[in-house]
C-alpha positions, -999 to +999 in steps of 0.1 A: +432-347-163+406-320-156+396-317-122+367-342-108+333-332-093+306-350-090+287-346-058+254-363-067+274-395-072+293-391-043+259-383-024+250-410-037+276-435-028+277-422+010+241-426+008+249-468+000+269-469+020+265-448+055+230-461+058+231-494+064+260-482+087+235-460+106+207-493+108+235-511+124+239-485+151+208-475+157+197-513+161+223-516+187+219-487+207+185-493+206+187-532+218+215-520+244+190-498+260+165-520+261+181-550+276+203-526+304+160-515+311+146-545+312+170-557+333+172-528+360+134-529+364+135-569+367+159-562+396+143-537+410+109-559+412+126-593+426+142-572+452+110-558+460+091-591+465+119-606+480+120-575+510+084-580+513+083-619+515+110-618+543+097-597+563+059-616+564+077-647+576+096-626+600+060-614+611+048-646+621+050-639+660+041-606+658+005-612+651+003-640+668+011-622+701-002-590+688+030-573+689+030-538+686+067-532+693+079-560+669+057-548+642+065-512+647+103-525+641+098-547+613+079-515+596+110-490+603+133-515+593+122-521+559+117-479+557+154-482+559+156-502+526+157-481+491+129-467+476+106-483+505+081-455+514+052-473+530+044-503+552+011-516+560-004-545+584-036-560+580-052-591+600-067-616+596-101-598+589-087-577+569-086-543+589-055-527+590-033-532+622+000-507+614+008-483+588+039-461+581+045-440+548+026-439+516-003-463+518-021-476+484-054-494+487-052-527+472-076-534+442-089-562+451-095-590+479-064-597+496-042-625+483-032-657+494+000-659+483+026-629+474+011-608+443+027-575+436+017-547+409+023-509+399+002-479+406-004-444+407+004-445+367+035-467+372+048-443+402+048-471+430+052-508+432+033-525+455+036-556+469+013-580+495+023-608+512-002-629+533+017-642+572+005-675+580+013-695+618+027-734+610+009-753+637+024-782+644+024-810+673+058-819+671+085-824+702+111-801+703+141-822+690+164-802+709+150-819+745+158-859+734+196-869+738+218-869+707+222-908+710+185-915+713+163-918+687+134-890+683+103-903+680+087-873+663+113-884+631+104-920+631+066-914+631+066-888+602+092-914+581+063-939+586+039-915+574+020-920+609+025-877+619-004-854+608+006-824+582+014-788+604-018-768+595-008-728+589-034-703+598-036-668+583-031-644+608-028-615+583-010-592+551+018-567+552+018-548+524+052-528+511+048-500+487+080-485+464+093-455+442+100-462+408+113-426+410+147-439+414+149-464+385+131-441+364+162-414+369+184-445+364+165-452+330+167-416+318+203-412+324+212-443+307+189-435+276+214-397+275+244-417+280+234-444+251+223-412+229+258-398+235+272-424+223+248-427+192+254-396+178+290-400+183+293-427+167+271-417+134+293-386+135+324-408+132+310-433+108+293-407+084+329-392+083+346-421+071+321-434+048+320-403+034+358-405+025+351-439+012+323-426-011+343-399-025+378-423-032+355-448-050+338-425-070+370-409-086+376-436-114+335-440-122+339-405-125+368-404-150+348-430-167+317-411-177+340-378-181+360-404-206+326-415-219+312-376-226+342-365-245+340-395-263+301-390-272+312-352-282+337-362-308+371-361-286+382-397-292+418-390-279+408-386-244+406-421-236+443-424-242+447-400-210+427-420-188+439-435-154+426-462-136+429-487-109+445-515-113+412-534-112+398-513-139+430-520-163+401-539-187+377-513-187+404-486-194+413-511-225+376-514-238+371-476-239+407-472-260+394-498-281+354-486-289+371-453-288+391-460-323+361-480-338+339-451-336+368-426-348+369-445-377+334-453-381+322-418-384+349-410-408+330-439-432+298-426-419+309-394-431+319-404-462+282-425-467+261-390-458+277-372-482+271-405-509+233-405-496+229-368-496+237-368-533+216-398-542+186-379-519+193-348-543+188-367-575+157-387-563+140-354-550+140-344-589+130-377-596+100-372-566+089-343-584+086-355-615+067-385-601+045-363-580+035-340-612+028-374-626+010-388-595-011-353-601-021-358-636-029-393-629-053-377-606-071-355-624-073-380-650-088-405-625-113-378-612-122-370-642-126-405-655-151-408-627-168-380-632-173-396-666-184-427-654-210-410-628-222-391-662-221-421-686-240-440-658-262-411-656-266-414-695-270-450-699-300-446-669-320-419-692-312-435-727-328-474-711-351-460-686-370-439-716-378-469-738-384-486-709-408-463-693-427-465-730-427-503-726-440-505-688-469-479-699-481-495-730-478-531-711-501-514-685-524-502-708-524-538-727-535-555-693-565-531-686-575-548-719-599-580-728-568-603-739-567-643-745-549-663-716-514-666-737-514-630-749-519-621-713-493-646-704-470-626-727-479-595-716-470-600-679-441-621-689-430-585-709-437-566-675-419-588-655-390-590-675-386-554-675-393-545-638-364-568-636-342-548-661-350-516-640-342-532-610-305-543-620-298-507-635-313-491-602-285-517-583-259-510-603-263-474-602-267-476-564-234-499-564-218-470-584-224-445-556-214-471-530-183-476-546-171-441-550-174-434-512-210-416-510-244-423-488-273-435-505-292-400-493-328-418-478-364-403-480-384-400-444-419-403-447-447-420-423-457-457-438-475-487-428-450-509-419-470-543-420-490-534-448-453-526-469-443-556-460-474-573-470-474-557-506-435-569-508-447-602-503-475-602-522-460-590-553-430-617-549-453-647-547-467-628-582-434-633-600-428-661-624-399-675-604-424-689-578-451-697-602-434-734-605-424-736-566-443-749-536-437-719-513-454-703-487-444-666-477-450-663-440-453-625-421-450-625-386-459-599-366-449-587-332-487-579-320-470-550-296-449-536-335-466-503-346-483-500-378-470-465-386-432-453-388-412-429-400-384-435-424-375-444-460-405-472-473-387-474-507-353-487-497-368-507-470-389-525-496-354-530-514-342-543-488-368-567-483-374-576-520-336-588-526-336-607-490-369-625-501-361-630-536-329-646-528-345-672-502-376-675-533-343-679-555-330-707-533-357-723-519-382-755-541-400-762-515-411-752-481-419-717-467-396-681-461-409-665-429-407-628-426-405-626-389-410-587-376-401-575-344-396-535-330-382-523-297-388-486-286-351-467-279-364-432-269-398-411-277-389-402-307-369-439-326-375-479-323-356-504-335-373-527-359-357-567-362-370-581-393-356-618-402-360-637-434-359-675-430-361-698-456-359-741-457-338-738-489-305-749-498-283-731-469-249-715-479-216-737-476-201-720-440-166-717-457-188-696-486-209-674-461-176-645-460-183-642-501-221-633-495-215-594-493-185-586-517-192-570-546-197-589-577-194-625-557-214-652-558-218-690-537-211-708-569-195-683-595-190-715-621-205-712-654-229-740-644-241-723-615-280-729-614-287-694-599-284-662-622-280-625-604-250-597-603-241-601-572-246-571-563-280-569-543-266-580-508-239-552-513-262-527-518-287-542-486-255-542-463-252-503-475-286-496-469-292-514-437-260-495-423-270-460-433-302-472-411-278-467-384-283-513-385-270-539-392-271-574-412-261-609-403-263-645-418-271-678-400-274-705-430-264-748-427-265-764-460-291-786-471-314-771-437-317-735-449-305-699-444-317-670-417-306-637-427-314-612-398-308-569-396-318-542-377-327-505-388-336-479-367-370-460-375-385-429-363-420-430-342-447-417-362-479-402-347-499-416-372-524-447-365-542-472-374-582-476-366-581-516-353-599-538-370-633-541-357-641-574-342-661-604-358-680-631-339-673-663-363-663-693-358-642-708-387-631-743-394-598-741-411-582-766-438-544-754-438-517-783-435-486-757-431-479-755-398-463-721-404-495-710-418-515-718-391-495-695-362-499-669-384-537-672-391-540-677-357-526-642-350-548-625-377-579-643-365-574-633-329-566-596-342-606-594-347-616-621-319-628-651-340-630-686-328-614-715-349-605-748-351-577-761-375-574-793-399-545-807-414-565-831-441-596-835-462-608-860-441-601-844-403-620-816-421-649-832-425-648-849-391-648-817-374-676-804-398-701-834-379-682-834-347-687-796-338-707-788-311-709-753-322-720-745-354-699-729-379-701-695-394-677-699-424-649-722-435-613-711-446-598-738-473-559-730-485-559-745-520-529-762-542-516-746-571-527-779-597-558-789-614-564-816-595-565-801-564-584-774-578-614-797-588-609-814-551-617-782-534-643-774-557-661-800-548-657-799-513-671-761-515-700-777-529-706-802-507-704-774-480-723-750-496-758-775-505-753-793-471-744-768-444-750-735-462-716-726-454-696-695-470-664-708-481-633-688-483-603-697-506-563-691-496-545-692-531-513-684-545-518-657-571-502-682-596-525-712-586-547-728-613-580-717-592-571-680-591-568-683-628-596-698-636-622-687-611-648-684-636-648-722-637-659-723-597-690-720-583-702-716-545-672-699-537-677-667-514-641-652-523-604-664-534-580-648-511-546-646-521-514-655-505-493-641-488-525-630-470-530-602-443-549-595-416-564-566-435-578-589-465-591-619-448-610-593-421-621-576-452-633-615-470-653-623-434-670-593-438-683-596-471-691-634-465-717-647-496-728-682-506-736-673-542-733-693-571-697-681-581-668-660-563-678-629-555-641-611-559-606-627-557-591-603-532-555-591-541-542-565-518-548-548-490-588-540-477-582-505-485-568-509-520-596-533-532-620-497-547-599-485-575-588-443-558-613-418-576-596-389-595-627-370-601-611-337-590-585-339-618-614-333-640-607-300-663-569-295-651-548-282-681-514-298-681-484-291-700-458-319-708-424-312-721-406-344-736-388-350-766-396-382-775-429-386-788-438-421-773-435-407-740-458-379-745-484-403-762-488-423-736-490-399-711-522-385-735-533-422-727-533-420-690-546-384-686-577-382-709-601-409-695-595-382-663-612-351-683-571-339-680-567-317-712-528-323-717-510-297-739-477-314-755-443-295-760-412-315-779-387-289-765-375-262-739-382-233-763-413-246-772-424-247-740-418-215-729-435-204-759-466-217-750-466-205-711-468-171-733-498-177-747-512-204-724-522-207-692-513-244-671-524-255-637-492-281-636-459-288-664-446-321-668-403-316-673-382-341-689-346-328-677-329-343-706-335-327-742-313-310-765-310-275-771-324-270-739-326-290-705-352-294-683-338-273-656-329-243-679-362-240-691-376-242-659-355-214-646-368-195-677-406-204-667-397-189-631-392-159-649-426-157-658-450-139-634-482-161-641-456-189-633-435-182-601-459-207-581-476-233-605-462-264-596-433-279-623-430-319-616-394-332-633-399-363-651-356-379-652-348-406-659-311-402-642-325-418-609-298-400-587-304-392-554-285-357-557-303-344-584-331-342-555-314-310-547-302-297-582-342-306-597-354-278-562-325-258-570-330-249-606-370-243-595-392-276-597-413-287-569-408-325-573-394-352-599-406-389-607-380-412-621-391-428-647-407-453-657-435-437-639-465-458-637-508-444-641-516-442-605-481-428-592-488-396-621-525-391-612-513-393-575-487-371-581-515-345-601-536-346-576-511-336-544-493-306-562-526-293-582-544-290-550-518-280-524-510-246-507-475-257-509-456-231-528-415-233-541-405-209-512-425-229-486-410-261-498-373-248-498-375-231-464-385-268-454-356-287-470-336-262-451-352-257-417-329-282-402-298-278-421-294-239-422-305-207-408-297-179-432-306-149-406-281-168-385-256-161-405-263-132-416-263-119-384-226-132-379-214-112-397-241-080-394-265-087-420-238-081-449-248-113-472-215-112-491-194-114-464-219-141-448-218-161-480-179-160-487-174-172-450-200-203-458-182-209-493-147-212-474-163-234-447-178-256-479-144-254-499-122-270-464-147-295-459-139-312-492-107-323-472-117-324-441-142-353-454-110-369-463-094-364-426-123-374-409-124-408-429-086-414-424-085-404-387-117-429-379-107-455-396-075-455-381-087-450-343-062-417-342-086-400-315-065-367-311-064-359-350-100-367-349-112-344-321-091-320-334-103-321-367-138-323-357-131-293-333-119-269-362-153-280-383-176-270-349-159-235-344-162-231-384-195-239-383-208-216-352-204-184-376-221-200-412-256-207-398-250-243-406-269-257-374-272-293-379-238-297-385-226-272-354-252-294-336-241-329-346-202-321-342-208-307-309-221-340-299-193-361-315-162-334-301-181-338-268-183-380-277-149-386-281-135-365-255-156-380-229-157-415-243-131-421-268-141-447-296-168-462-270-198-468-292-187-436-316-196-450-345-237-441-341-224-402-331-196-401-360-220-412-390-251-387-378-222-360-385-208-375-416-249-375-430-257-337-411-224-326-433-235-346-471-269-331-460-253-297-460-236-302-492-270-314-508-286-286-494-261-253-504-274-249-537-307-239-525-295-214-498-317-179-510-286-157-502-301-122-502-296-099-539-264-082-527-248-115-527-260-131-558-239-139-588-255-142-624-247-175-622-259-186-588-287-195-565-316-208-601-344-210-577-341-175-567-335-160-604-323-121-610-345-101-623 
């Protein structure tokens, strides 16, 4: 057996076991000492009190004669006792009589009875003891005969003797050393410590030998137990132990043979598994060479879906652009009521055809992982929500309903913001149309509220609340997956794709919101979200105040807060009725006269021809003006030229806006004066008498499209100039000269975007403003449309006033290409930045921004991954590697915005991250959106790069 050593286990065993040893001595010595102490100074003090109380009652006759010699012998007699060094006498008036020694003042009035304390700091001991006389009037018993009885006795038995009275004649006062005991103390505490240390010596010895001869076998045991672990199974065959570790001696032989032989099988099952790993790595490869083709082939057969998508969106959205142009054209025109039923039946129908392609090519970016990109631009907020009402309670599907669309305004909400209008009115139109689609009966409230979060963003609450048939609470988890509806049967009453909510939950999200759903069947639904807008510093002149004093007929209770809030917008008094017949009470009841009346009208005949007399009653009477609330589908509005003595029909949903606009232009005459349809300000038709004498080319290669367009731009004095292809086009811009060029991107032969580079070419055409007319409706193509040159792009189907709009902006704007690109830019990238990285050499500045693009293909991947599984170390360090890439490309949102989410997460973790990590993910898809309109200086250009910035 090899030799033994351990000392940490030995140290450890003495350790156990010497201190508890130690604990028990010390305890000892220590109570030893303190008892023999204790015991010595209690000795010391009785025999001091006891010296001092003897010799006051052996004083008694010494002040009571006033002996000086018997005092002076009482005081050197106690001198002679140890440790006494002073004796004092005092009388009875307290002044001393004798003293001898050390005298200590007492501390306070002098006792009564023996007291005793230390002082000096526990040097002396002092002790007083007051000397009384015992007078008494008792014989001496010592003068009657032995066999006579005293009478002094027999009186006091009989209780007839008086009690001796004692009289203090003074105080003698001893003071002691402590000196001595405190030596005796001392030299016991050495002689205890002597013997302490001795005896830890002695026991630390022998414990220590008892450590080390029970460690020996634990010791062989985990020597046995090591050579074992290394592969030496035979050593446990050598092992000796006590005769009270015979079992474990016969455990280790016996796990000592299993594991021999099981690592012989285990052996024997590597080499097995090592061979099978061999064969399925060739079979790995294979599949991964499979897994890669499959890849491709899946890439690619989305890149053919994006493009067939993209395809399918041109080839419907070009008839249909032809259909919603001529049906427009049809409506300006003197038609019978069923041909003009048909016509807007024929509009309708195909708004709603464009809206289902725009959602399912919105559902198609969804679904392949990218961000709707949004617009920001300063709106009205209450006047889009207004027209998004107004043009739902237009629709057929409420033409047969009894439904009142209810704003609600927070008075304290802005009018202007800053964001994307067009998604928000999607937002709104598929939240409303839903409730309109489930709802008979009742009202949906659109109730708007904002809260301001910095400067510079609010936070706008809007909630849609409807008194239709609620949503099943085992159903309401359905409402936002794809493709998934409340009642999917084949009987189901409601038709839709199921797709709208998907695409609102998208929307509201990339709003940096949120979207929630409070619904009870048979009581109705409340779906509420939040989206967060930017301040705008545009305003709104308030509406200037009336002084009228209406008398309202609305039953809807609904109605009536939110007239209420419109009327008191431009202070006007009012009372409200909820009946024909309270109406006319209050007509004869008023104390004040009225200035107007406000009637809300059904959507029948009948009710119609109530109200139409009523106005006339009003209006021959009281010679009151009498405004109308319709629906736009009521049988009044349709037939106003049946009513007289109406001063106008205003149309629900109303606005503040239209009815301050109605009050002001209040008439009594014999007919309605207008039926007023949207907002105050969009009442005048907009005046394009500017666009008179532009010249206008339009490049399309269908010929319907180019017709029409001659039918919406010559009753302007537009001379339009028509081209049916790319070449054609640019052979005219020889010859020709064109204030504005209408694009279609796709045509054969030559696109859009090719031609336009071609036209860029041209010197006369470097600035004129090119408009893209697509019909693709892709967000991206934003960037591709500025990239290959244009200015702007409409999607079609474009509508009259949206073109003429659109003319009128670009043909009288200083706004040139360059301008508009170093805008799209500004935020995303500074090109002398990066140029001056790398010391104004552009090639070497564009290869390191083409290597930071080409990682962040997978670092888009990582980011994803690492968020969605809360892996906060891969994050920050992936995150990190993007933010020092990024310092050295001029990319400075994205340096900015990753700076703030590294930052973020290091500080924070995953606390409220989410806000921080998607304005990074949307600064980098802006970047990406962006590159291909970076002007990289000529030194760096490739034939094939950089189409808004053509090589000469």
């Amino acid at each position: 057996m090899r030799p033994i050593d351990n000392p940490p286990l030995q140290q450890k065993l003495w350790k156990a076991i010497f201190l508890p040893v130690l604990a028990i001595i010390a305890s000892a010595a220590i109570i030893i000492y303190l008892s023999e102490i204790f015991d010595r100074k209690k000795q010391f003090e009785y025999l001091s009190r006891y010296q001092t109380e003897q010799v006051a009652d052996s004083s008694e006759y010494a002040l009571l004669f006033n002996d000086q010699n018997l005092i002076a012998s009482n005081i050197h007699g106690l001198l002679r006792q140890q440790d006494i060094i002073g004796v004092t006498y005092f009388n009875n008036q307290r002044q001393i009589i004798d003293k001898v020694g050390q005298v200590t003042p007492p501390q306070t009035d002098l006792p009564t009875q023996i007291t005793s304390r230390y002082a000096n700091n526990g040097n002396h001991y002092v002790s007083i003891a007051p000397i009384f006389y015992l007078n008494t009037t008792q014989e001496n018993m010592g003068d009657i005969p032995f066999n006579q009885a005293n009478p002094t006795l027999i009186a006091d038995s009989i209780g007839l003797t008086k009690t001796p009275q004692r009289e203090l004649l003074g105080w003698i006062q001893v003071t002691a050393s402590t000196q001595r005991i405190q030596l005796e103390q001392i030299s016991f505490g050495l002689s205890i410590f002597g013997y302490f240390m001795a005896a830890v010596i002695a026991s630390a010895f022998l414990c220590w030998k008892y450590a080390v001869r029970l460690s020996v076998p634990w010791l062989r045991i985990t020597r046995t137990l090591t050579d074992i672990t290394s592969g030496d199974y035979d050593s446990s065959n050598t092992l000796s132990l006590p005769k009270h570790l015979q079992k474990t001696q016969e455990e280790l032989k016996y796990i000592s043979e299993r594991l021999k032989n099981y690592r012989s099988d285990l052996e024997t099952e590597i080499d097995q598994i090592t061979k099978e790993t061999r064969e399925n790595s060739i079979l790995l490869e294979e599949k991964s060479a499979q897994l890669h083709i499959a890849n491709k082939e899946a890439m690619e057969s989305n890149r053919l879906k994006t493009q067939f998508l993209a395809n399918i969106s041109h080839e419907v959205r070009t008839p249909l652009s032809a259909i919603l142009g001529y049906t427009n054209l049809l409506q300006k025109d003197r038609l019978e009521a069923q041909q003009k039923d048909y016509v807007e039946t024929i509009a309708q129908s195909t708004n709603d055809l464009l809206t289902t392609i725009g959602n399912i090519l919105d559902f198609s970016k969804i679904e392949a992982g990218k961000t709707v990109v949004l617009d920001s631009e300063d709106f009205n907020l209450r006047e889009s929500i207004d027209d998004v009402l107004h043009s739902l309670a237009s629709t057929p599907s409420t033409e047969a309903k009894d439904i009142d669309l209810v704003p609600s305004f927070d008075p304290n909400l802005p009018d202007w913001v800053k964001g994307d209008k067009t998604r928000l009115r999607q937002i709104l139109n598929n939240l409303v149309g839903n409730a309109i689609k489930f709802t008979q009966k009742g009202s949906i409230q659109v109730i708007v509220d904002g809260k301001q979060v910095s400067n510079e963003e609010l936070d706008i609450s809007i909630e849609v609340v409807d008194t239709g048939c609620g949503i099943p609470s085992e159903k309401i988890n359905q409402l936002f997956k794809p493709f998934s509806q409340v009642d999917s049967s084949h009987t189901r009453s409601y038709a839709g794709t199921g797709l709208g909510l998907v695409i609102t939950k998208k929307l509201i999200e990339q709003m940096s919101g949120d979207i929630g759903v409070i619904s009870e069947q048979g009581r109705g639904s409340n779906f509420y979200f939040t989206i967060r807008l930017k301040a705008s510093k545009k305003t709104t002149e308030p509406l200037a105040p009336l002084e009228h004093h209406l008398l309202i007929l609305e039953p809807s209770n609904n109605y009536r807060a939110y007239l209420s809030s419109c009327l008191d917008a431009f202070s006007s008094s009012y009372i409200f009725t909820s009946s024909t017949e309270q109406f006319i009470n209050a007509l004869h009841d008023s104390g004040k006269p009225y200035t107007a009346t406000l009637i809300c009208a059904g959507s029948d005949q009948e009710t119609a021809e109530e109200i139409h007399e009523l106005v006339q009653y009003l209006n021959q009477r009281f010679q009151l003006p009498s405004l109308i609330l319709a629906k736009p589908t009521s049988y009044i509005t349709l037939h106003t030229q049946h009513y007289q003595h109406l001063s106008a029909i205003v149309q629900k949903p109303l606005s503040a806006s239209k009815l301050h606009y109605a009050l002001t232009h209040l008439s009594t005459q014999n007919g309605p004066s207008e039926t007023i349809e949207a907002n105050a300000k969009a009442i005048e038709p907009p005046v394009y008498e500017r666009l008179n004498g532009l010249h206008v080319l339009a490049v399309d290669d269908t010929q319907i499209n180019l017709q029409l367009l001659g039918h919406w731009l010559d009753p302007h004095g537009i001379k339009l100039s028509l081209a049916h292809s790319g070449q054609q086009a640019l052979t005219m811009a020889q010859t020709q000269s064109f204030d504005l060029i209408l694009m279609d991107i796709q045509m054969p032969e030559m696109d859009g975007m090719e031609t336009t580079k071609r036209l860029r070419q041209i010197d006369d055409y470097k600035d004129t403003p090119i408009i893209a007319l697509t019909a693709h409706a892709l967000a991206q193509e934003q960037q591709s449309i500025l990239a290959s040159g244009m200015n702007a792009y409409l999607t079609k189907p474009i509508n009259e006033e949206t073109l003429l709009n659109t003319l009128q902006d670009w043909c009288y704007s200083n706004k040139n290409l360059s301008v508009q690109v170093e805008e799209e830019l500004s935020e995303v990238f500074d090109l002398h930045k990066a140029l001056s990285m790398t010391g104004n050499r552009a090639q070497a500045a564009k290869d390191l921004f083409e290597m930071l693009m080409q990682s962040l293909i997978e670092d888009k991947r990582l980011l994803s991954h690492h968020f969605e599984q809360r892996d906060l170390d891969k994050l920050i360090a992936t995150v990190h590697r993007i933010h020092g890439a990024s310092k050295y490309s001029g990319t400075i949102e994205l340096t900015k915005h990753a700076n703030f989410l590294e930052t973020h997460l290091k500080e924070l973790g995953f606390d409220e991250a989410e806000d921080v990590y998607n304005d990074f993910i949307n600064a980098l898809e802006r970047l990406e959106y962006a590159q291909s309109l970076i002007p990289w200086p000529l030194a760096s250009q490739r034939q094939v790069q950089t189409a808004s910035h053509p090589i000469s």
